[in-house]
N, C-alpha and C positions, 0 to 999 in steps of 0.2 A: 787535129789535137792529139799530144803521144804522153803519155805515162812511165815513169823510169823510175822504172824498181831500185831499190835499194838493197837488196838480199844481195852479201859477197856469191862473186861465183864460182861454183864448184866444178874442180877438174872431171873430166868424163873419164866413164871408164873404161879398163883396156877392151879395142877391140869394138870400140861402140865409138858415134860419130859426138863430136862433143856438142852438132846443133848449135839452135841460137845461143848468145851467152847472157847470163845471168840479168846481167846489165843494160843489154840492150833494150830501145825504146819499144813499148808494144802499141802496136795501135788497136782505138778502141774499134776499130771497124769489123777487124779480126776476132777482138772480143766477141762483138755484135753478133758473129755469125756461128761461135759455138753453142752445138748444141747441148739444151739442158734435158739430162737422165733423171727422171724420178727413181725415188728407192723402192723396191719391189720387197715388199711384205708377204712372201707365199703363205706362211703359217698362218699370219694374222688372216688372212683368207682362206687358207682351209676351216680356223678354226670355227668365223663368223659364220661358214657354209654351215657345218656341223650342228654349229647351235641352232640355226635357223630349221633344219633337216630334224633335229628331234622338238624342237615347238613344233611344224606341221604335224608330224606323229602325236605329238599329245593331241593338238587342235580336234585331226582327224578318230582318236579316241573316242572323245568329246562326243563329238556328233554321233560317231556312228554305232556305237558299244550301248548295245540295251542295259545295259547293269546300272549305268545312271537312271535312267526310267524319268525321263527330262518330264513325260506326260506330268508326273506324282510331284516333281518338282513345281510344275506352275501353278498346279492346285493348290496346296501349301503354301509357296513363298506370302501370297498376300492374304492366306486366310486370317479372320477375325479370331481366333486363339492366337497365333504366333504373333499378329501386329501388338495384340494386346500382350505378352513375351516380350518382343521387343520394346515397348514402354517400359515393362517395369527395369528391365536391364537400364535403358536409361536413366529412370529414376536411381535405382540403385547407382550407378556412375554418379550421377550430379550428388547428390546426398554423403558418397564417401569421399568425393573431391573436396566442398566443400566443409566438410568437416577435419579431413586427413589435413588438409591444407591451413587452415584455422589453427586449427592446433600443434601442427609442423612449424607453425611462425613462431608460434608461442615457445615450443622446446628450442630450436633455433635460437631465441633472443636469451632465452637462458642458461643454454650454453658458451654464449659469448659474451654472458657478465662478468663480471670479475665477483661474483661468489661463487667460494666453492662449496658453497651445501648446493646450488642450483646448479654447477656446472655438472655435480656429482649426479642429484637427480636426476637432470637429463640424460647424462651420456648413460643413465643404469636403463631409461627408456627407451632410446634409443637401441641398444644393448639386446635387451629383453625381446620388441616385438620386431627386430631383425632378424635374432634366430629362430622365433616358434612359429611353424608354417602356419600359413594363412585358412586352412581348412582345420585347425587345432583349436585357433583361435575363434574360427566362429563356432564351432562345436562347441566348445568351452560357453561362451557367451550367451548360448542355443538355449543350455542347458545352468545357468547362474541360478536359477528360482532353487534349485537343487541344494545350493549350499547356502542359499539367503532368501529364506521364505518372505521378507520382507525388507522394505527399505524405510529408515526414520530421521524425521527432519528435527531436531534441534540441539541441544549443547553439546559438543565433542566429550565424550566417554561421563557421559549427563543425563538430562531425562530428556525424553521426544515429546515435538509438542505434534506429531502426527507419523503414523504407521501406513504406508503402500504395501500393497503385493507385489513381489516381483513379476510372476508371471502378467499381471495385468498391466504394470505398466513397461515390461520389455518382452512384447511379443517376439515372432518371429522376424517380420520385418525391420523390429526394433535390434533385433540383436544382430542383424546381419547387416544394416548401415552403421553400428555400433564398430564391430567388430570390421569393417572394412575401413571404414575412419581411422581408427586406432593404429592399424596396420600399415596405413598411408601415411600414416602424421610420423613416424618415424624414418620413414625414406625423405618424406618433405622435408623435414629440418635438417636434413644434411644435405639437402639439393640447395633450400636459400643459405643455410649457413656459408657453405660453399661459394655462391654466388655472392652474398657479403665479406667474404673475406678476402679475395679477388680480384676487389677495389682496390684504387692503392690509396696507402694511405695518407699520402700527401694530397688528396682531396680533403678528409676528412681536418688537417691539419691548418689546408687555405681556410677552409669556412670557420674553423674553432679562432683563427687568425683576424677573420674580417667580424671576427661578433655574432655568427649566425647560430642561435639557439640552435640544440641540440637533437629537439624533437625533427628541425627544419633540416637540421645537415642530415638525418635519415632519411625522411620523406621527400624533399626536394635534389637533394645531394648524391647520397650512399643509393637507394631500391631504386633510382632508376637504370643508374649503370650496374646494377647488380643482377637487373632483372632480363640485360642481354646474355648472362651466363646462366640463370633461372630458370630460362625460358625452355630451351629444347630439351634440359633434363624433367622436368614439369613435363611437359608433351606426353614425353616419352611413359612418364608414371600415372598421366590420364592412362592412356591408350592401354597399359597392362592393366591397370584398375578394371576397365571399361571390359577386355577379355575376361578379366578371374572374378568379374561378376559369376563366372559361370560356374563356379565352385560353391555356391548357396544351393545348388540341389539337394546337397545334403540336409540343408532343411526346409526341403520341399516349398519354394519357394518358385511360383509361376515364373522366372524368367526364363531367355530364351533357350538356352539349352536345357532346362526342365521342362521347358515343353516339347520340345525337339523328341527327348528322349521319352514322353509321354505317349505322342503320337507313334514314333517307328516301334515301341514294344507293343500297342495295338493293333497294326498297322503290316510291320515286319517288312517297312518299307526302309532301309538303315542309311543306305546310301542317296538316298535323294533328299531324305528330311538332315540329314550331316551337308548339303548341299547349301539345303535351305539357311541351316545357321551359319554355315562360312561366307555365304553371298550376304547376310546382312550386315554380319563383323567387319567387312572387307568393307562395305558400305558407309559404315557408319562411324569407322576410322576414318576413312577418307574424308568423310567430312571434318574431324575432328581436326588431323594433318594440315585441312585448308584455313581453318581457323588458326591453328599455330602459325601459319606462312603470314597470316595478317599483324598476326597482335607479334609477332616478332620483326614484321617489316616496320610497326611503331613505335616499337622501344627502339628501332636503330636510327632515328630520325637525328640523335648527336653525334652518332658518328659517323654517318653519312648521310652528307646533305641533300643529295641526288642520286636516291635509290634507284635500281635498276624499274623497269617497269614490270608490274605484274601482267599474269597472263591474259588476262581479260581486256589491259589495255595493249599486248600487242597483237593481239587477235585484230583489235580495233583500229591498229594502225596497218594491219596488212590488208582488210576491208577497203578502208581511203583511200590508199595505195592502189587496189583492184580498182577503183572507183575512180580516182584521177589516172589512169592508163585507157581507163573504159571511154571518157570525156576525151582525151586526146586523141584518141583514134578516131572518135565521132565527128571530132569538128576540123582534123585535118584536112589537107584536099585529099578530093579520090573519096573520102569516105562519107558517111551519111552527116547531113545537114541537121 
């Protein structure tokens, strides 16, 4: 079987042989037998070397360098101060998520109304607790009993039908899931706002088309495809929350780096208790990271219908696999019965 190019053929040149010509039939046998060059990457292989050559030098650091004092390390990592440290950070997390987020929806929806006394209020929220650092704010909050010895409940610029203390009802912990909230709810509303507007709006348009009330074109409609754009910038604004817990030292406040930093000033052990807090950070992200990997493999459930498999099921399909090669060896001939 022969092949016959079609490329015009081109004159040779002086002083060189003009060989086959353009035209003529090749055979694929000739084909068959040239040999295939891979392309040779030297850099991309010096580089991989290099990098690999300074991770052993760190690894080897690690291990062998007393200034970590890995001893002081394992006494720490699981003691009963620091686990209880790392509770209340998570506490602290879940408390200003949920509340940052809560209230992130609510400024969100109202800057996507069509008033503008609410678009205005929002965007001045927004506005507000984007520029003033997050350690200002809780200091500010720390410190509210200062400028309002009390709080009263009843007519707007009226008489109260009852008087609070401030300090008593916004402690320390109160003012620092307050003040972490507040701080969140203004990134959140520009993360779903973001992710609602995104949608196109010729969705919103079919379902106003087919009759579908408006509560339902949000709920069933608009936040679920809003919520695959939602989603890894949300992650992304746990996970910093979940770090800048650690900025409540300021008001002495048991989380983990105020314990951290409780111990090595006793202690003047610096480098292994900074060990201790970045081994549970790294920790404790990761899990968080894996839970983003799930609840974002289920909001993509409409736009793709046969998601790739997660890692736990291909672990489990290379297992079977080990498993049916192990069974065919066994019952071949020659091999065990």
């Amino acid at each position: 079987m022969t092949v016959t190019t079609t490329t015009p053929a081109v004159p040779a040149a002086p002083g060189k042989s003009a060989g086959r010509p353009d035209t003529a039939p090749l055979d694929l046998g000739e084909l068959a037998e040239l040999r295939t060059v891979r392309a040779r990457h030297p850099w991309r292989w010096a580089a991989g070397v290099a990098a690999l050559v300074v991770l052993a030098q760190f690894a080897h650091g690690l291990a062998t360098n007393p200034g970590w004092d890995w001893a002081t390390f394992r006494v720490y990592f699981s003691a009963d101060t620091i686990l209880r440290a790392v509770g209340r950070t998570v506490e602290l997390t879940a408390y200003g998520t949920l509340l940052g987020f809560l209230l992130g929806a609510v400024v969100a929806a109202m800057r996507l109304s069509r008033s503008a006394i609410l678009q205005s209020i929002a965007w001045a929220y927004v506005w507000a607790f984007r520029s003033i650092p997050l350690i200002v704010q809780l200091v500010f909050w720390f410190n509210l009993s200062y400028l309002y010895k009390t709080f009263g409940i009843g007519i707007p610029f009226g008489p109260t039908f009852g008087d609070f203390e401030t300090i008593g009802v916004l402690g320390a912990l109160g003012a620092a899931v307050l003040g972490l909230g507040l701080h969140q709810a203004a990134f959140a509303a520009e993360i779903i706002r973001g992710g609602i507007i995104a949608v196109d709006a010729g969705q919103r348009e079919a379902a106003a088309a087919l009759g579908v009330p408006r509560w339902r074109q949000a709920w069933r409609i608009v936040l679920p495809q809003a919520m695959r754009g939602i989603l890894p910038s949300a992650a992304n604004e746990v996970i910093s929350l979940f770090k800048g817990t650690s900025v409540v030292y300021v008001m002495a406040i048991g989380e983990l780096f105020y314990q951290v930093q409780v111990v090595y000033g006793r202690t003047g052990r610096v480098v292994p208790m900074l060990m201790v807090a970045t081994v549970w950070y790294v920790l404790l992200t990761t899990v968080l990271s894996i839970g983003q990997y799930y609840v974002e493999r289920y909001f993509a459930r409409g736009a793709d219908r046969t998601p790739p498999p997660t890692p736990l099921q291909r672990a489990r399909t290379v297992v079977q696999g080990l498993r049916a090669r192990t069974s065919t060896v066994e019952t071949a001939p020659g091999g065990r019965s």
